[in-house]
N, C-alpha and C positions, 0 to 999 in steps of 0.2 A: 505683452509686457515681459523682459525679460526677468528673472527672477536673478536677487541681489542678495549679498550674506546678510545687509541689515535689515534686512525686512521684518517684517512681525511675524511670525510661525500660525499659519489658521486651524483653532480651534472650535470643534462644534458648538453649537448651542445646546443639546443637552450634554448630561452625564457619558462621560464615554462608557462605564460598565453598563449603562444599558442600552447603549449602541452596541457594545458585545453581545449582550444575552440575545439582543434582535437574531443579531445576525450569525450567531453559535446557534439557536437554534435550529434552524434550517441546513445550516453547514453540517451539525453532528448528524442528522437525518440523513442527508446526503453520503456523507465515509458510512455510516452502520449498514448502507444498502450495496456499499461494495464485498460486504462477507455474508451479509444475515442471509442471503438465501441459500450457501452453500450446501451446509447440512439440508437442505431442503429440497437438494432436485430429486432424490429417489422420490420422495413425495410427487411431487412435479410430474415428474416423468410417467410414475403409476395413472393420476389422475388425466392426463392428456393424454393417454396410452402410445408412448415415445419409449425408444430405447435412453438409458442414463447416459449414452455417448451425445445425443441429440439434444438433450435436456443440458447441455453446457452451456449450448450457445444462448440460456439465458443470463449464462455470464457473459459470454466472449460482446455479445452485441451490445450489451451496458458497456462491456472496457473501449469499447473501439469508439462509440459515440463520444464517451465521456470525454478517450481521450485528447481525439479532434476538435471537439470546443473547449475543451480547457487550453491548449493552446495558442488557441483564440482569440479568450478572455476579455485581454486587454483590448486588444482594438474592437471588441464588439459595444463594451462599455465605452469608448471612446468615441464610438459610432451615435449609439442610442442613447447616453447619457449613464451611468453607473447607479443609479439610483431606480430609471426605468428599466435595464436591465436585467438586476436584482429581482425585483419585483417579478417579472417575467417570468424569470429563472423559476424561480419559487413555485409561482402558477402552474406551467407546464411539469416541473415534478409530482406535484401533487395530482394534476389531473394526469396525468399519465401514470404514476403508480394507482390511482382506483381504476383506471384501464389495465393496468398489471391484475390486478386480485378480481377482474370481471373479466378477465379471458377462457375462450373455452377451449380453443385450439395452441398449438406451439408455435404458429405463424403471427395466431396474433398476441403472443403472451412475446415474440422477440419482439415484433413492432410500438408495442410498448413499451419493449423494456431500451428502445433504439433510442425513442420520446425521451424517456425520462434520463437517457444520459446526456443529454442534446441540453436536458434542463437543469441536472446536475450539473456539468461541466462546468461552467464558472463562477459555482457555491465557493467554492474553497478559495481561489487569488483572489475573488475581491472580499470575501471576507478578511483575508488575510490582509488584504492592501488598506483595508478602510481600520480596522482597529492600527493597524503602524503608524496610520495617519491621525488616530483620535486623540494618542498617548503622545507625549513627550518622550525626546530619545530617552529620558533617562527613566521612564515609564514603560517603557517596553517589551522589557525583561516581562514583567508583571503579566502584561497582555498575551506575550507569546505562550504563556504558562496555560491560562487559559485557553488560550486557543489551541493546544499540543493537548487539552482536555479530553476534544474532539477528534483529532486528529489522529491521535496516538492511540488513546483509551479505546473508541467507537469501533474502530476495527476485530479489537481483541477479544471484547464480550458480543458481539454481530454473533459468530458461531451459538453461541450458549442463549441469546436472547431468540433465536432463528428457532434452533434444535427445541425449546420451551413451546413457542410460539406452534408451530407444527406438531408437537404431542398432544398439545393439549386443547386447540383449535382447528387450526387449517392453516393450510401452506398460506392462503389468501390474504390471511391477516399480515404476513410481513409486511405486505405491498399497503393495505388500510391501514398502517398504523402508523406512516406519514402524513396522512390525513390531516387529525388533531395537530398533530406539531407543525407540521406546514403553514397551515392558515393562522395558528399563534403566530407563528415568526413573520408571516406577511401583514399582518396587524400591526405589530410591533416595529416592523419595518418604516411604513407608511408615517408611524407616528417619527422615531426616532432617530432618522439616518436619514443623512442630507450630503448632496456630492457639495466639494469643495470647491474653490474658487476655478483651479485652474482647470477643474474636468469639462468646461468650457473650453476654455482657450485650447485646448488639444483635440477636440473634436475632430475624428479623419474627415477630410473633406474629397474624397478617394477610396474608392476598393480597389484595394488589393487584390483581384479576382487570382493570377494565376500565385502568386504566393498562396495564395488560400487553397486552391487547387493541389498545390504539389506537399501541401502541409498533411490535408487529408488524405489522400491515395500515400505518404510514403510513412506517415504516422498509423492509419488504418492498417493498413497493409503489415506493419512492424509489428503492432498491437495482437494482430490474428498470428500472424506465425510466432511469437511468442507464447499467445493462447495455447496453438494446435500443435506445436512441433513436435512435443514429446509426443503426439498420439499417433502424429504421419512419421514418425522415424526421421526428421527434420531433415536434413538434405538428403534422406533415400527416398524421399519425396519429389517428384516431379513439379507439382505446384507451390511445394516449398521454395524450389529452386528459384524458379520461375517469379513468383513473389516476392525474395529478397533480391532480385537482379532489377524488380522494378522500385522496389522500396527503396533502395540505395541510390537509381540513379534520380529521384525524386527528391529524396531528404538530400543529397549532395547541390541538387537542382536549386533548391529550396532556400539553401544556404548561400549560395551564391547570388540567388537573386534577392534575398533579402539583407545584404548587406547590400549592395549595390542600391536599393529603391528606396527612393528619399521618405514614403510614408510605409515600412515595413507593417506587414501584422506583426512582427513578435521580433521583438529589437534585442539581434543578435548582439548588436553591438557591448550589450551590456556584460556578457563573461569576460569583456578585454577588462572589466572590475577586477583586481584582486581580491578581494574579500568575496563577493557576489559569485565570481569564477569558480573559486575554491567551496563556498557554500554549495552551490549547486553541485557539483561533484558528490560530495559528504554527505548530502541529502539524498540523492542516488543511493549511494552505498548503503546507508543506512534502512530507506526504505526495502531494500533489497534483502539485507538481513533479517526487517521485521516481519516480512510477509512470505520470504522464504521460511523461515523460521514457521511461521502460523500456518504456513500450507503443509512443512512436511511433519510437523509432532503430532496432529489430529490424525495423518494417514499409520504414524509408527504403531498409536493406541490404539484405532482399530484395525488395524491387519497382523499385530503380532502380541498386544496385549488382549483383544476381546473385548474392547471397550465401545458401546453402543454409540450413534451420534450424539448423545445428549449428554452423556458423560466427556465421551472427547470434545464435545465444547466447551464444558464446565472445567474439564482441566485446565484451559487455556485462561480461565479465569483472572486466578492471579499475576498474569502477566497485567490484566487492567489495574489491580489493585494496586500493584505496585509502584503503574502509572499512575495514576491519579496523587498515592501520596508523594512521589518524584515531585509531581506539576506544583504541588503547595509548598514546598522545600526548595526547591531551585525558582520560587517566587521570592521567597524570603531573603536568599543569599546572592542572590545576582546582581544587588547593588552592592554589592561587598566583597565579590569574588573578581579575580580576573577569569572573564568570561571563556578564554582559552585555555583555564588548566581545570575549571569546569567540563569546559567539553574532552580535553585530553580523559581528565578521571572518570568521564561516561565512556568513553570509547575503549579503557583498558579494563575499565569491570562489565561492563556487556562481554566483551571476550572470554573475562574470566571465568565468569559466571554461563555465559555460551561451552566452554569447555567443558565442566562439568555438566553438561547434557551427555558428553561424548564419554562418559561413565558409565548410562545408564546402561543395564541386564533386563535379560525377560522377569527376572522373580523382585522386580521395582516394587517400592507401594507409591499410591499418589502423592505421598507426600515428598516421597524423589525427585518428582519432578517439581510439585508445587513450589518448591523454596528455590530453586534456579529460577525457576521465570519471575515470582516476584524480583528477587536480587535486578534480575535481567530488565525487566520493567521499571524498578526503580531509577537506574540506572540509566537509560533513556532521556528520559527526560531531562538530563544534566547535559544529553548531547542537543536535543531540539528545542529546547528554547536559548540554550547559548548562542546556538549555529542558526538560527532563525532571525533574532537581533544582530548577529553580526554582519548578515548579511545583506541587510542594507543600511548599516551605520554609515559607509561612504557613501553612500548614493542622495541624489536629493529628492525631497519630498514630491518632488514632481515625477520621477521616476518607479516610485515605489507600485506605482499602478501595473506597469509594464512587468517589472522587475519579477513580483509574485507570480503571476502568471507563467511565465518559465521557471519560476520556481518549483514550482505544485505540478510543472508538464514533466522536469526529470525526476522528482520525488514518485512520480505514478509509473513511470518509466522504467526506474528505479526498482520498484515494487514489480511489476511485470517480468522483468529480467531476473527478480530474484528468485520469482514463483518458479519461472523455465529453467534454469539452469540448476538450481537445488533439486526441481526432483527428476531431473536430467539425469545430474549425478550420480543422483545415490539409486536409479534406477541402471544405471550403467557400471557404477560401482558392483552394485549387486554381481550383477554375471563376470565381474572379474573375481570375484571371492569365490561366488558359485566353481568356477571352473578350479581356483587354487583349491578349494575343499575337496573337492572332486577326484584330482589328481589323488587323496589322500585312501579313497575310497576302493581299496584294493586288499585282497586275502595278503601279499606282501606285507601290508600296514600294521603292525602288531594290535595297536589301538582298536582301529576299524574293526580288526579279526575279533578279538575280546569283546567289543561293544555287541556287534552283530551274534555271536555267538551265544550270549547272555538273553540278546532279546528272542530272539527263534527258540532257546528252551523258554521261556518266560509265557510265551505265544503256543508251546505244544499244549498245555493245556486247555487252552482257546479254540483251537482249529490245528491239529495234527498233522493233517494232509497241505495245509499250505502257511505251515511255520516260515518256512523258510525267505517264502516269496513276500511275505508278508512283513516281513523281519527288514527285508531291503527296502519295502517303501517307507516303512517308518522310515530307518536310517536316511533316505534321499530328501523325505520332506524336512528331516531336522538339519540335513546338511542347506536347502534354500531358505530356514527359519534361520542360521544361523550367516548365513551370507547376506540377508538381509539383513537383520542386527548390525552386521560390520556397517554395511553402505549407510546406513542413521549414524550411527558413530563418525564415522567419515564424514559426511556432509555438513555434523556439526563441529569436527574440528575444522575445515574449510571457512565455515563460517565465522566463527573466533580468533581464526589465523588474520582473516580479512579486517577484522573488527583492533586487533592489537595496530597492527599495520596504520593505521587511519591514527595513531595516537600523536605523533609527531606532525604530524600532518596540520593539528592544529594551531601551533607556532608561525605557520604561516601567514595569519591573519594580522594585519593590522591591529591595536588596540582602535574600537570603537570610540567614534566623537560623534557629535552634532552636526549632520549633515549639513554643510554648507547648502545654499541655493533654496531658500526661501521663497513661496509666493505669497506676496505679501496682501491682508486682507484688504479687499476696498469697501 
């Protein structure tokens, strides 16, 4: 049945808000396990007696599974039906994270942690897709709020709920404590959420095998050297090389054959969207900044403030705070605002507010930091839930399934790219300051002479016989303390420079309507 503009718009049988809770339950579970065990590998690593280089790859193997089925998504639910799917998903998280927190080795703590991305992976687009579909367009706004709860929030307190969780427990319990919440949200499931008419009628009747093939090796493959570059000196790397020569000609592979193949797994088609095109973009960017952001301020406080893992997660705190009351404020005004000078004024105060990071000094207090990342967090949210509804206001209801799924593949994408290239920077940064402070670092130098000569007598007192030598390594370690200070500062004007940039950007869009292309209930 071809889907017509006058059709009737199918709505669920129950309450959508607790078709949300269903399924935000499990979804927030899902994003809190892509940070919560950071703070946690030195734990990890002690207890499985691993070097902390090794104890990564209980991250890198969660990102590379996850991000291979999330790309997925849509045609797996399309396959298996979106409600048995779901279901699955759920199951397999759960029991593979109590495989996570009963491992005794590293072999088998990645092998579970491979499971439960396999079972994570298409938490997030169909949750996304099934609340777009419960709400009315003009409802939306509302839902996306909610759901940017999880999205946005979960990631930010992950560090501080991990860093707690391991002080005062066991690392083990990160992995137990989707437990409880899993089997609530597959309860809740079962009762409340029901696929829609047409998730029938689209059933693949076809595998895709080699799209699927060239999705995984060039999406995996992307995901690791992202992971791993800054650790292998990314093309001084032999299998860096090597890796992106296969990755590119895979995902180039990938793209051609899936515009060409009448039942694609992941329907390129849909970026030829203006709105949906530009959203995906924006949501890159975005993630890019949040997670670049969250990887490199917990490494700035403890490598040059002295701040343990538990505090540098709890710093990051208020960036949730400020999320969470964004999400209940751009609920309220999103019927009332035009959604594009919402998202414009989140993208020029995140910058703003991003820049004044690039203030900070070693003799900060926490509250320095605290009130930029609230601002920063608040602010957020005025970009993703604008930029979330708008981006499938053109699209029709029948598309929406597809749609999220590449939504949520360059949003992670996004967030990968930010993590590598942020502390790329400002680790590369570094050695160019390093080297201009350096240059400074001579009897020539009036400064240098003065400083150094104040500290070598300051030091005869201490040790007589080696003032002098002792005098110079001070002076060396403060000149790499202070060349590293530059490189954070840098990185975080980079990042604010990128964030102003994106503000016009959002004029782009269409004003949102009422997708045409209804499937009409039978």
């Amino acid at each position: 049945m071809n889907p017509s503009a006058g059709a009737v718009p199918w709505r669920p049988r129950h309450n959508p808000w607790l078709v949300t809770l269903a399924v935000m339950l499990a979804t927030s579970m899902e994003v809190l396990d892509t940070s919560i065990a950071n703070v946690a590998l030195p734990h990890i690593a002690g207890a499985l007696s691993v070097s902390p280089d090794e104890a990564t790859w209980v991250l890198t193997s969660y990102l590379v599974s996850n991000a291979i089925i999330l790309s997925a998504a849509a045609w797996l639910s399309s396959w298996f039906g979106r409600k048995r799917y779901l279901a699955f998903s759920v199951a397999l998280f759960v029991v593979a994270s109590a495989l996570c927190g009963m491992a005794q080795t590293l072999p088998q703590l990645i092998v579970a942690r491979v499971l439960q991305g396999v079972g994570g992976g298409g938490l997030q687009p169909l949750a996304q897709a099934i609340m777009l579909e419960c709400f009315s367009p003009e409802e939306r706004g509302v839902a996306m709020a909610a759901y940017g709860m999880g999205i946005v929030v979960m990631p930010i307190i992950g560090p501080t709920l991990g860093g707690w969780i391991t002080d005062n427990f066991s690392w083990r319990w990160i992995f137990y404590i989707n437990l409880p919440i899993g089997v609530a949200g597959l309860l809740m499931q079962e009762m409340f959420v029901e696929d829609p008419p047409w998730i029938a009628k689209m059933r693949a009747l076809t595998i895709d095998y080699i799209g699927f093939g060239l999705m995984a090796v060039g999406v995996g493959l992307l995901q690791l050297i992202l992971d791993k570059g800054q650790e292998a000196d990314w093309f001084g790397s032999a299998w860096i090389c090597w890796s992106a020569a296969v990755a590119a000609a895979c995902l180039v592979s990938f793209v051609i054959w899936e515009l060409r193949d009448k039942h694609p797994i992941l329907n390129l088609r849909l970026l030829a969207n203006r709105n949906f095109g530009m959203a995906t973009f924006l949501i890159a960017v975005l993630g890019a900044v949040l997670y670049g952001s969250t990887a490199i301020l917990p490494i700035f406080m403890q490598t040059l403030l002295g701040y343990p893992a538990l505090q540098s997660g709890l710093a990051m705190t208020p960036r949730g705070i400020g999320s969470f009351f964004s999400m209940v404020t751009v609920g309220r005004v999103i019927k009332k605002v035009d959604n594009r000078l919402l998202m414009m004024g989140g993208f020029l105060g995140l910058g703003v507010f991003t820049w004044m990071l690039a203030r900070l000094n070693l003799q900060i207090t926490p509250a320095d930091i605290a009130w930029p990342l609230v601002a920063s967090g608040f602010c957020m949210g005025f970009i993703f839930v604008p930029l979330t509804t708008l981006s499938v206001s053109t699209l029709r209801q029948d598309q929406i399934q597809q749609a999220t799924g590449l939504y949520s593949l360059l949003r992670n994408l996004g967030a990968s790219l930010g993590i590598s290239v942020m502390i790329s920077m400002q680790v590369r940064s570094a050695l160019a300051h390093q080297a201009t402070l350096v240059a400074h670092a001579t009897p020539y130098d009036l400064a240098y002479r003065t400083d150094s000569w104040r500290m070598a007598q300051a030091l005869r007192g201490w040790a007589p016989l080696s003032a002098a030598g002792a005098s110079l390594g001070m002076m060396y370690h403060e000149i790499l303390v202070q060349a590293a200070l530059l490189s954070y500062l840098d990185t975080f004007r980079w990042m604010a420079i990128i964030c102003i940039v994106c503000c016009p950007l959002a004029f782009v869009f269409v004003k949102g309507h009422a997708p045409s292309g209804h499937i009409a209930v039978e």
